[in-house]
C-alpha positions as CSV (number, residue, x, y, z in Angstrom):
1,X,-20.6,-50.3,23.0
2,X,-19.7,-50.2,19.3
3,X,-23.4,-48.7,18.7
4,X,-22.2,-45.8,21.2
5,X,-19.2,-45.2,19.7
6,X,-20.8,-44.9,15.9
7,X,-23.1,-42.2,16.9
8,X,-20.6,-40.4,19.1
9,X,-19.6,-36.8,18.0
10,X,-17.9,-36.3,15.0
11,X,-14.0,-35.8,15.3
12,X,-12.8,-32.3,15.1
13,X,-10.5,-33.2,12.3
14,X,-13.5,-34.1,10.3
15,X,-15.5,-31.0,10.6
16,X,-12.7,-29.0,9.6
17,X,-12.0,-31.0,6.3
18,X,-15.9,-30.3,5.7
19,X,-15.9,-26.4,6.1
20,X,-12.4,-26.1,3.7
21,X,-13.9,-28.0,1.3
22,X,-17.1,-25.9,1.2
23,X,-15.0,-22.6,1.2
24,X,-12.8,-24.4,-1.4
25,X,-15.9,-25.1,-3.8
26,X,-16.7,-21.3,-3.1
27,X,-13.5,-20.3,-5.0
28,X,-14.3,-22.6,-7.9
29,X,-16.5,-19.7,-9.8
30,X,-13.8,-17.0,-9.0
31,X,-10.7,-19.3,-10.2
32,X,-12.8,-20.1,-13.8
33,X,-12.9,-16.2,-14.0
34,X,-9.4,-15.8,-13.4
35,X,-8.4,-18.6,-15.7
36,X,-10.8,-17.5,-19.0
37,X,-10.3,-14.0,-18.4
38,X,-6.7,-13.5,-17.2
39,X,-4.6,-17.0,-18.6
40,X,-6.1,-18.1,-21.6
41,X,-5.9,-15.0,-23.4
42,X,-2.3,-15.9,-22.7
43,X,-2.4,-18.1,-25.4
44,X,-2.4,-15.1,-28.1
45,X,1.2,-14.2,-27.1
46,X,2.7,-16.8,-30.0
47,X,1.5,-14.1,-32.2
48,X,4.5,-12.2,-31.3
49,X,6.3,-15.2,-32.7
50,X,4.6,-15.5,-36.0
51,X,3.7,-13.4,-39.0
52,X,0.1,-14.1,-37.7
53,X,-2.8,-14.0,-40.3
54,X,-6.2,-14.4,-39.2
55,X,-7.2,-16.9,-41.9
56,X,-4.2,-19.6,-40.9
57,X,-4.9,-19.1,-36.9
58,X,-2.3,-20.1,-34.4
59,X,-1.1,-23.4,-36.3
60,X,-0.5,-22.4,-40.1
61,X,0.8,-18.8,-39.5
62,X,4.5,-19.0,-40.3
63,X,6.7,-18.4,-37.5
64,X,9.6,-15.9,-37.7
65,X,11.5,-16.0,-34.2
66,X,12.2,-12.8,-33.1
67,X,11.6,-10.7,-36.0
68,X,8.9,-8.8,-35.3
69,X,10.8,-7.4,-31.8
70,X,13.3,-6.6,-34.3
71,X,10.9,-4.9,-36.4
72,X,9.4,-3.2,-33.0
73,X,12.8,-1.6,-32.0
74,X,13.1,0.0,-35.3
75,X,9.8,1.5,-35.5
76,X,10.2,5.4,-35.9
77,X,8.2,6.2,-33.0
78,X,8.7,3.7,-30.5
79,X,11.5,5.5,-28.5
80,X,9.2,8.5,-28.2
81,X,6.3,6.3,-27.0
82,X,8.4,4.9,-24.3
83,X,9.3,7.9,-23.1
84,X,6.2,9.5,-23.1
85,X,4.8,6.4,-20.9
86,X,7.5,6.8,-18.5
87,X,7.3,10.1,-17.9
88,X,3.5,10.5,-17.9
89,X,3.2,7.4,-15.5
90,X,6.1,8.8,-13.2
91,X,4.3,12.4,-13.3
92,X,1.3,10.4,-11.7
93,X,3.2,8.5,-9.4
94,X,5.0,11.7,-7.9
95,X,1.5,13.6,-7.6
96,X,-0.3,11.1,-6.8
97,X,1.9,10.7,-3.5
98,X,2.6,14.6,-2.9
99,X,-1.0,15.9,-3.1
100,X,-3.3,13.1,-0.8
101,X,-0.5,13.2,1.6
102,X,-1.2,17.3,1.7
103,X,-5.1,16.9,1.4
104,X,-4.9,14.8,4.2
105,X,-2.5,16.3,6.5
106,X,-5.2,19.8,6.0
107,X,-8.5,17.6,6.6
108,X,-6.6,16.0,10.0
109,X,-7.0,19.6,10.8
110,X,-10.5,19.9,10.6
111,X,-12.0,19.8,14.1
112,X,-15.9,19.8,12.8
113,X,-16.8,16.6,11.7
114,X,-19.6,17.2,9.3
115,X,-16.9,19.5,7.5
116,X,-14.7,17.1,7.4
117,X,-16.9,14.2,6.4
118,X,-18.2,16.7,3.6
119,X,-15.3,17.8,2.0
120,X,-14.3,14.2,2.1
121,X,-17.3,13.0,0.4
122,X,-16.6,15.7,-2.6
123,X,-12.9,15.2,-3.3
124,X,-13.7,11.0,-3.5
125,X,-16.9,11.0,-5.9
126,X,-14.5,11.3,-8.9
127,X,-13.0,8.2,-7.8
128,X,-16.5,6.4,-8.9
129,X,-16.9,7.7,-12.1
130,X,-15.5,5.9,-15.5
131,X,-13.5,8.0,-18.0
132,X,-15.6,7.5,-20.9
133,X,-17.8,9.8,-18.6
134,X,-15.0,12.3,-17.3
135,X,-13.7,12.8,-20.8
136,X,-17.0,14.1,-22.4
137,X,-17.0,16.2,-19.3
138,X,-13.2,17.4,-19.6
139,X,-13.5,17.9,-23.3
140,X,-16.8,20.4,-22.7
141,X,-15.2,22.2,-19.7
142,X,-11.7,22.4,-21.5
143,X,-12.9,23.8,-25.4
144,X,-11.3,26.5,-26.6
145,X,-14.1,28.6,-27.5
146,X,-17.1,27.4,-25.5
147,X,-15.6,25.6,-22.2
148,X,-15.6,27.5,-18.6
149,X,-11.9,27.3,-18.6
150,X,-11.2,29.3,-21.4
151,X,-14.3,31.8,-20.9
152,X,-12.7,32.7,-17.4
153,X,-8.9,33.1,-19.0
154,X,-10.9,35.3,-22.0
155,X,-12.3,37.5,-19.0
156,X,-8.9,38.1,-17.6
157,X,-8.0,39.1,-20.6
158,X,-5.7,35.7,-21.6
159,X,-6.1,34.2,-25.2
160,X,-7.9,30.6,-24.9
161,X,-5.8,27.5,-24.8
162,X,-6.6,24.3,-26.7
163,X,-5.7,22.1,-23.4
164,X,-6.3,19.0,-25.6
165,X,-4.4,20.1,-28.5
166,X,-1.6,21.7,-27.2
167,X,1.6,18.9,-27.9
168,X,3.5,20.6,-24.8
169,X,0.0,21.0,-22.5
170,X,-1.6,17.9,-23.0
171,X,0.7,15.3,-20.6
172,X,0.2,17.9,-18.1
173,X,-3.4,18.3,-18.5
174,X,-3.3,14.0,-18.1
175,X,-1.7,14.2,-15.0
176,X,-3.6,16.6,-13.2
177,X,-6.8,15.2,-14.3
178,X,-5.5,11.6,-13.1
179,X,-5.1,13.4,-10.1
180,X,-8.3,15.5,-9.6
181,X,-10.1,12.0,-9.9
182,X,-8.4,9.7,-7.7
183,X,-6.3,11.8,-4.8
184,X,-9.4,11.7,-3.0
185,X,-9.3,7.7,-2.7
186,X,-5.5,8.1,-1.7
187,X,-6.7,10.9,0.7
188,X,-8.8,8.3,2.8
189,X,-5.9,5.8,3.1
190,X,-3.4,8.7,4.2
191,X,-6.4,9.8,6.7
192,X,-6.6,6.0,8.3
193,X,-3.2,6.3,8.5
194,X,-3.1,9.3,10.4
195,X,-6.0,7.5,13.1
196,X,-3.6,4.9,13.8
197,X,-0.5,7.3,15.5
198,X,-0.8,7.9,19.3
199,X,-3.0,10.4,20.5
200,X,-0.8,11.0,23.4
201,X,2.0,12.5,21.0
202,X,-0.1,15.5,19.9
203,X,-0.7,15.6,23.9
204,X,2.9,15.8,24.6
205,X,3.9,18.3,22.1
206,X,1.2,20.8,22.9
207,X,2.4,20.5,26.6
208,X,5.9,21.1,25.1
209,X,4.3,24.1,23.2
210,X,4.9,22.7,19.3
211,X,2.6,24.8,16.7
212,X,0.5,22.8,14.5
213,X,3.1,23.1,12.0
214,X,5.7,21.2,14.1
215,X,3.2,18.4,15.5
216,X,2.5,17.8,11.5
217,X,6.3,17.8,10.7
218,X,7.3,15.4,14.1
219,X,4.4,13.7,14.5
220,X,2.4,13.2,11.4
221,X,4.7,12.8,8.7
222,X,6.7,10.5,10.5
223,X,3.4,8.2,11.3
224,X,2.5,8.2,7.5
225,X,5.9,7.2,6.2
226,X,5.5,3.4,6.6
227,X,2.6,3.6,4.5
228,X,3.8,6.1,2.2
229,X,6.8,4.5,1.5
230,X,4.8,1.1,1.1
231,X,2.6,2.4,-1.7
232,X,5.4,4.2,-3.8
233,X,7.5,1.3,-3.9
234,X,4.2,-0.6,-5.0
235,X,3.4,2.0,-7.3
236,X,6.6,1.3,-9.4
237,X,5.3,-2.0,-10.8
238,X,2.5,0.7,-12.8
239,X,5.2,2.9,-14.2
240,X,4.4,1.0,-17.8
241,X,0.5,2.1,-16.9
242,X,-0.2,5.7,-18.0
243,X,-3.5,5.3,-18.3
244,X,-4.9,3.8,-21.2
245,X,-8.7,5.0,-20.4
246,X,-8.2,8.6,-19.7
247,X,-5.9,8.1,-22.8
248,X,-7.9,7.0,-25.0
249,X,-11.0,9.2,-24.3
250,X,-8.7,12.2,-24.5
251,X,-6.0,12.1,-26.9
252,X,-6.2,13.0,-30.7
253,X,-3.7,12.9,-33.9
254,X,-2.3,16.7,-33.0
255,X,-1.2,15.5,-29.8
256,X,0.6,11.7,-30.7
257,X,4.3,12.6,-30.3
258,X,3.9,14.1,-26.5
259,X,0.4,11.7,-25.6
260,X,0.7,8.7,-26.6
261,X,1.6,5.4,-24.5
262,X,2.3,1.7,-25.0
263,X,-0.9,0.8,-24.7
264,X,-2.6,3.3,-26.9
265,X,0.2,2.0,-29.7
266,X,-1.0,-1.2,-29.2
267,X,-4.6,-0.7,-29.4
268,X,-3.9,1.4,-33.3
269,X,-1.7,-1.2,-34.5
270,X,-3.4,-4.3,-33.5
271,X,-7.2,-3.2,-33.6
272,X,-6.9,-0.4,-36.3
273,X,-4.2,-1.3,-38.5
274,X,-4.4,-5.1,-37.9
275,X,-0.8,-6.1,-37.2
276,X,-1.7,-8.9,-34.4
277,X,2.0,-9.6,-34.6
278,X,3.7,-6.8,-34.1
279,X,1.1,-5.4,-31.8
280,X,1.5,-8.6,-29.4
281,X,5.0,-8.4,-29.5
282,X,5.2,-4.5,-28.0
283,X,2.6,-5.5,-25.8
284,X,4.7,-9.0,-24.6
285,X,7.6,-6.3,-24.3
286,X,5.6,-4.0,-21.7
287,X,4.3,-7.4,-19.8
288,X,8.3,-8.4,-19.5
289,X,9.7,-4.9,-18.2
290,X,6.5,-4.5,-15.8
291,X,7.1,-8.1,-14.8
292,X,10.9,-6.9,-13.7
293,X,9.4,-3.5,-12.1
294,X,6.8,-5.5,-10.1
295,X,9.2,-8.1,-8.6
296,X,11.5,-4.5,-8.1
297,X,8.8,-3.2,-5.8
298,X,7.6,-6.0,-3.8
299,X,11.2,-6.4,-3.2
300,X,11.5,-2.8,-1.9
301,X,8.0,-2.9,-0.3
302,X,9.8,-5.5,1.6
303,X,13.1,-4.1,2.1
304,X,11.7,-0.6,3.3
305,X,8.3,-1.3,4.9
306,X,8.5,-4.7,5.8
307,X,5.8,-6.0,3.1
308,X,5.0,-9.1,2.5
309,X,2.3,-10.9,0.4
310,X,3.5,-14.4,0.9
C-alpha cells in the first residue's frame, strides 16, 4: 500500500511550485540587467554631495552638503534651460497627441486596405530609425545653401533659412521632427483604438443619416478618449525629457539659449567640462521633479481612465 502511494501522481501543489520556480530562474538574467544597468549607477549620486575628484573616489572626496545645489540655482543659465525643457517637452506632448489622433481618424477612412496598410507602413518606418541617423539626414535636407528645403523656398523666390541655426526656429524645427518620426507609432495605437468601438454605431448613425464628419465627432472621438486621456496623463511623467538624442545630434553653440535641455547641460558639464559634482547634482534635481510628475500621472491615469499598474 505504502509502495502505491509513493509512486502515485504528484500533488498539484507540487507541480506548480516547479513551473514558478523555473519561470522565476528565467527572470534571474533580466533582474542582473536591471540591477547593473539601472541601480548601481545609483551609487554615483553622492557626487552631488561632494566636491568629487576623480583621484580621491567616492570615500576621500570632501563632502560639502548641499552646496553644489546651491551653486546649481545660481548658475546664469539654468532658468533658461529649464524653460526651454519644459516648453520643448510640452510642445511634443501637445503634438504628439493632436496629430496621430488626426492621422488616424483620416486612415479609419480609408476603405482600401492595401492603401491603408501602405500609407501606414510609410508614416511608421521613421519610428525604427536612430537619431544619429535622422540627424545627418535632417542636417543635409535642412542646409541653407545645398539642402531641398531651402532650394524649393529659393525657387519661390524666399531667402534660405538656417533651420539649425536660427535661435527662434530651432525648438520648432525639434518638435516637428520629433513628430515626423514617431506620430506614425502613435497613429497605430489610436487606429487599435478605433477597432475596438461598436460597429453597430456607425450602423445606427448612417440609418439616422450622420455625415462622416458627425459619426467621427459622436462616435470616434468619444471611443478614443479613454485612451487618449490615458496616454497624456502618462506622458506628463516625460515633460523633463525633451529629447536628449535628437538634441544632441542637432543642436550647436548659435542655438544654446532657445535649444538646450537638462540633459544636454548635463552631458557639457559632467563629460566636457568635468564637474561630476555639479553635473550629478542638476541631474539628481531632474530625477526628483520627474519622480513628483510620474507619481502625478499615474495618479491621474488612475483618476481619469481608471489605470492601474499595481
Amino acid at each position: 500500500m505504502s509502495e502505491r502511494l509513493q509512486s502515485g501522481p504528484v500533488p498539484r501543489n507540487s507541480r506548480k511550485r516547479k513551473l514558478l520556480w523555473s519561470l522565476h530562474l528565467m527572470m534571474i538574467p533580466g533582474i542582473l540587467l536591471v540591477l547593473v544597468y539601472d541601480y548601481a549607477p545609483m551609487l554615483g549620486l553622492v557626487m552631488a554631495f561632494q566636491n568629487f575628484k576623480p583621484a580621491f573616489g567616492f570615500f576621500r572626496s570632501e563632502w560639502v552638503g548641499l552646496d553644489n545645489f546651491r551653486y546649481m540655482m545660481e548658475l546664469p543659465n539654468i532658468y533658461q534651460v529649464v524653460w526651454n525643457t519644459l516648453f520643448i517637452a510640452t510642445m511634443k506632448v501637445v503634438a504628439g497627441l493632436a496629430v496621430p489622433v488626426l492621422i488616424a481618424l483620416l486612415l479609419n477612412e480609408i476603405r482600401v486596405g492595401a492603401v491603408k496598410r501602405g500609407v501606414q507602413t510609410l508614416i511608421y518606418l521613421p519610428h525604427f530609425l536612430s537619431w544619429i541617423i535622422l540627424g545627418g539626414i535632417l542636417i543635409d535636407i535642412l542646409s541653407p545653401s545645398k539642402g531641398i528645403v531651402n532650394q524649393m523656398l529659393q525657387g519661390l523666390g524666399f531667402e534660405p533659412v538656417f533651420f539649425l541655426g536660427e535661435q527662434k526656429l530651432f525648438p520648432y524645427v525639434l518638435v516637428t521632427t520629433d513628430l515626423w518620426k514617431e506620430f506614425g507609432f502613435s497613429t497605430i495605437v489610436y487606429l487599435a483604438a478605433l477597432t475596438g468601438i461598436n460597429p453597430s454605431l456607425y450602423e445606427a448613425a448612417v440609418i439616422d443619416g450622420a455625415s462622416r464628419l458627425r459619426q467621427a465627432w459622436h462616435i470616434s472621438l468619444p471611443g478614443m478618449a479613454p485612451i487618449v486621456i490615458l496616454l497624456a496623463t502618462l506622458s506628463l511623467g516625460q515633460i523633463l525629457n525633451a529629447g536628449f538624442d535628437q538634441i544632441f545630434n542637432l543642436y550647436s553653440p548659435p542655438v544654446y539659449k532657445t535649444g538646450d535641455i537638462i540633459d544636454t547641460l548635463v552631458y557639457r558639464m559632467g563629460l566636457q567640462q568635468a564637474q561630476y559634482s555639479l553635473s550629478t547634482a542638476v541631474g539628481v534635481f531632474k530625477s526628483v521633479v520627474s519622480f513628483a510628475l510620474i507619481s502625478t500621472s499615474y495618479y491621474l491615469a488612475y483618476r481619469f481612465a481608471n489605470y492601474r499598474i499595481f
